[in-house]
C-alpha positions as CSV (number, residue, x, y, z in Angstrom):
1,X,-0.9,22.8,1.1
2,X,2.4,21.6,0.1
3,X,4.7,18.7,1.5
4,X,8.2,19.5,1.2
5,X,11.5,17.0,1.6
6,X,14.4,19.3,1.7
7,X,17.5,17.1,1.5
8,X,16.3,14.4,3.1
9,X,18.2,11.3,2.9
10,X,18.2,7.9,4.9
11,X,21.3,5.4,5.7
12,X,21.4,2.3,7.6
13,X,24.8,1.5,8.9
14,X,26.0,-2.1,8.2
15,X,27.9,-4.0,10.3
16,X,30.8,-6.0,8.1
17,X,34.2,-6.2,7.8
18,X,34.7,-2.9,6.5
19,X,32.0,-1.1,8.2
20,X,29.8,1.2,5.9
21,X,26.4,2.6,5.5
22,X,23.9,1.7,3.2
23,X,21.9,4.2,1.4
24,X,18.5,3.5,1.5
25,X,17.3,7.6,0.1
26,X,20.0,9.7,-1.5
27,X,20.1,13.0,-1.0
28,X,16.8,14.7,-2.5
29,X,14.6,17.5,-2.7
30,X,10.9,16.3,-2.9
31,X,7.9,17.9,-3.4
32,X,4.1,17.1,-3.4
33,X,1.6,19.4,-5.1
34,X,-2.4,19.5,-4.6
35,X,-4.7,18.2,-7.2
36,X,-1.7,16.1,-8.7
37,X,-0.5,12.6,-8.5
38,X,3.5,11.9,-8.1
39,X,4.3,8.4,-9.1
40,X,7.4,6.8,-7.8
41,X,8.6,3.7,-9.8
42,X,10.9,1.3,-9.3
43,X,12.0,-2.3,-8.7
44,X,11.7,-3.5,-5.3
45,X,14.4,-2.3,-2.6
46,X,15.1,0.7,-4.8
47,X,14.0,2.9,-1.8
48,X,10.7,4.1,-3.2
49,X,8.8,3.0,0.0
50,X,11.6,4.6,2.1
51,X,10.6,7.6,0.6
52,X,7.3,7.4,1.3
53,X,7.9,6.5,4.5
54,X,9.9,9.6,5.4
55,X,7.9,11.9,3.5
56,X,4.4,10.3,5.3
57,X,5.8,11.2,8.6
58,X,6.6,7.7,9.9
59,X,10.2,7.2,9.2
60,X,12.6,10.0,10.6
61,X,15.0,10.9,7.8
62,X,18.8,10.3,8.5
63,X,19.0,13.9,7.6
64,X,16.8,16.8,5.7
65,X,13.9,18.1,7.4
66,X,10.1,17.4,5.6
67,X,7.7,20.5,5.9
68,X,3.8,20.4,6.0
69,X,2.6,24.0,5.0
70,X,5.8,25.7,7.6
71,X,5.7,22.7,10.3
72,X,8.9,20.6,10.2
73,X,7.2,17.3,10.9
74,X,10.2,15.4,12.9
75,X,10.3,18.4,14.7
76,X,7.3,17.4,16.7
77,X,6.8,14.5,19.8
78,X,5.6,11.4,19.0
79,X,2.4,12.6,20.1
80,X,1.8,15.9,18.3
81,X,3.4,14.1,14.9
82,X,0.9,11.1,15.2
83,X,-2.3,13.7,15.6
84,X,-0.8,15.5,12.3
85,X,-0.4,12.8,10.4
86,X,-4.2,11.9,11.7
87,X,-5.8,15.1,11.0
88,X,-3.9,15.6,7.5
89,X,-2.6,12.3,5.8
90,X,-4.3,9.3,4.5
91,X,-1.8,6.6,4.5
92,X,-2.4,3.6,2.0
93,X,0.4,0.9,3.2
94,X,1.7,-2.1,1.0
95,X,-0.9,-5.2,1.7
96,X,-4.1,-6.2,3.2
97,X,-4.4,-4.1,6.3
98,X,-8.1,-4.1,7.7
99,X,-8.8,-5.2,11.3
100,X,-9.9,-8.7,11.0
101,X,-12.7,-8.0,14.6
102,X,-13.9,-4.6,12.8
103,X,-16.6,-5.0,9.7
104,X,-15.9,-2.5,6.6
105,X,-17.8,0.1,8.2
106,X,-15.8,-0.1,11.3
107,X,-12.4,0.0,9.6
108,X,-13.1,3.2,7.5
109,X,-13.8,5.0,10.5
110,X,-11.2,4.3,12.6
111,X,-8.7,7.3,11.5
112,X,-12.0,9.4,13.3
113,X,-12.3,6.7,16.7
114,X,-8.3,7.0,17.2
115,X,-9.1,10.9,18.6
116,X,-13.2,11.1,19.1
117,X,-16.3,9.5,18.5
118,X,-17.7,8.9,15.4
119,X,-20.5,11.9,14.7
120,X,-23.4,11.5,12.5
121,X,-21.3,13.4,9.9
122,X,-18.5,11.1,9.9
123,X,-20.9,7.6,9.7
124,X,-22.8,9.6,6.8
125,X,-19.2,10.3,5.2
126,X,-18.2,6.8,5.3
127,X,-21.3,5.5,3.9
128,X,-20.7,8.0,0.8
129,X,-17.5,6.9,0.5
130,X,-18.4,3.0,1.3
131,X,-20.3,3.7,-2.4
132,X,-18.0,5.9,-4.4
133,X,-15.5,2.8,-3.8
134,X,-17.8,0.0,-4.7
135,X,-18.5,-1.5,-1.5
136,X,-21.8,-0.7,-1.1
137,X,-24.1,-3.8,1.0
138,X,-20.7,-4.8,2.4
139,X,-20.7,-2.7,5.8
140,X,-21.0,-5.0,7.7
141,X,-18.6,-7.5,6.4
142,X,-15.7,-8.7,7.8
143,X,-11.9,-8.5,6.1
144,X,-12.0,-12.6,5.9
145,X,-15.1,-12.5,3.6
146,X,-13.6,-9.2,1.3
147,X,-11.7,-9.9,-1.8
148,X,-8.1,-8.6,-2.3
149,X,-9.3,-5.3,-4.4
150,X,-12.4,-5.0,-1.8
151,X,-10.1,-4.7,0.6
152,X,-7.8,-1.9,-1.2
153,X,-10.7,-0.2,-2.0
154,X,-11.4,-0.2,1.8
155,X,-8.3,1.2,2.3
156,X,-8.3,3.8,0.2
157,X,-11.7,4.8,2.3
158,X,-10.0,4.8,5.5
159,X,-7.1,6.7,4.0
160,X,-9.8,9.2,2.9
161,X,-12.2,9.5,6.0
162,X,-10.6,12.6,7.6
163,X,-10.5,14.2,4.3
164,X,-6.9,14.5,4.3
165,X,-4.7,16.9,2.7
166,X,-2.0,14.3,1.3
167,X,-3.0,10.3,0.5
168,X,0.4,8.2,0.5
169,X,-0.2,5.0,-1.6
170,X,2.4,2.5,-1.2
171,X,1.8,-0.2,-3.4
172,X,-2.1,0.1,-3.8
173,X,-2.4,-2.4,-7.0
174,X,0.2,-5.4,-5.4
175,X,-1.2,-8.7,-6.3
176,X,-4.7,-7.4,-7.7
177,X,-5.8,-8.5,-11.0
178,X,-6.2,-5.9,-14.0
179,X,-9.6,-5.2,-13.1
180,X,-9.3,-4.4,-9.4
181,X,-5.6,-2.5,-10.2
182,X,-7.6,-0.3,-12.9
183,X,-10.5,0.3,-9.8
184,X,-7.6,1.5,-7.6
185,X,-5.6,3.8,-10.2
186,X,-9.1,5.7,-11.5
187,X,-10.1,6.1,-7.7
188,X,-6.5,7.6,-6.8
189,X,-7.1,9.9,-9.7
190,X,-10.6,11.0,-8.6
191,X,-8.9,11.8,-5.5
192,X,-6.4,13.8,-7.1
193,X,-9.0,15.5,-9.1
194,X,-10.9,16.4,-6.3
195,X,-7.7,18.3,-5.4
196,X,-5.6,16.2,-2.5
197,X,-2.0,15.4,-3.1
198,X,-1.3,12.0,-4.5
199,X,2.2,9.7,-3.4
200,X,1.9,6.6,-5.3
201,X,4.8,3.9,-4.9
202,X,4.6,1.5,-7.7
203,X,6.3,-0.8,-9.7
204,X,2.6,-1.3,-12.2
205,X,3.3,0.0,-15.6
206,X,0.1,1.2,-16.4
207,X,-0.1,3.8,-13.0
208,X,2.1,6.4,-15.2
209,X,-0.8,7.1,-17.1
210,X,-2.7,8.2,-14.3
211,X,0.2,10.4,-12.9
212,X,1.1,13.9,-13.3
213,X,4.4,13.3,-12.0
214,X,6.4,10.3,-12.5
215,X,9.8,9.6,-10.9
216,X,12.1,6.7,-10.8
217,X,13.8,5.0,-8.2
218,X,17.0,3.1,-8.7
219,X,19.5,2.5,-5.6
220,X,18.0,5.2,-3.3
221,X,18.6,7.7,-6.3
222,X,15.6,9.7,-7.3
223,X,15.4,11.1,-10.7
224,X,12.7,12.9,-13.1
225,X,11.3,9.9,-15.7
């Protein structure tokens, strides 16, 4: 399944002497495809995570309309749009982002605990996926004792527990050493390969040979690298 933008854009209006908007998105079609990963480059403030953002379902575009299969997703509550964006995206966001009370087993299955209890199923699924990403004998560790790519990797679990239709990376390799950022990228591509819809947000070089899309981001304009 398919997530559309259709002219989406986003301005933020700015209060000085002459009163104006700034352009965060320019006016865009977007698209993301199963089984592929869409890169976004750019410099920082060039809008990339905007986009993400607005395309993920948690920033409201200033207009255009995003479509999941045919559901416009700001057309929906708060409450309906949050269960969709459980149920069908895994959301990677910029940083270190695990629960410091929760241990690495814990975190991964929160997306489930959010709506339900965990099953058997899902504590059998996060154990599989506690060892495709490396973190096997850490399950009971605690974010304060997990190194920055552990803790990415633990991410990317989460953002994969509800075996989502779309993962949204934003940012997945920031301040990780060569190692760890080559971890990330070949796990992103598994995903891809497994035949979910990639969003990566990066400024890392070496991501574009892992994509099968690459776009750049300069000034909130989008355009085919």
């Amino acid at each position: 399944m398919k997530v559309i933008g259709k002219d989406i854009s986003k301005s933020y209006f700015r209060e000085t002497k002459e009163a104006n908007y700034f352009h965060a998105v320019e006016k865009t079609d977007f698209e993301l495809e199963q089984g592929k990963i869409t890169e976004i480059m750019g410099r920082s403030g060039s809008g990339k995570s905007t986009l993400l953002n607005i395309m993920s379902g948690l920033l409201a575009p200033s207009e255009g309309n995003v479509f999941l299969g045919d559901t416009d997703l700001y057309s929906l509550n708060d409450k309906k749009l949050s269960k969709l964006r459980n149920e069908n995206f895994g959301i990677i966001p910029q940083g270190h982002t695990g629960i410091a009370s929760l241990n690495t087993l814990e975190n991964i299955l929160l997306p489930v605990l959010l709506y339900k209890k965990a099953s058997e199923e899902t504590t059998q699924r996060a154990n599989r996926l506690i060892e495709t990403v490396g973190l096997k004998g850490l399950e009971k560790a605690y974010p304060k004792e997990l190194s920055g790519g552990e803790l990415r990797r633990m991410a990317i679990a989460r953002a994969l527990i509800m075996q989502p239709k779309v993962i949204f990376a934003d940012e997945p390799t920031g301040d990780l050493d060569d190692e760890n950022t080559e971890t990330v990228l070949k796990l992103l591509r598994q995903t891809a390969d497994e035949g979910i819809a990639v969003m990566l947000v990066t400024h890392e070089a070496q991501a574009e040979k892992y994509a099968d899309v690459v776009y750049k981001m300069d000034g909130g304009k989008l355009r085919k690298h």
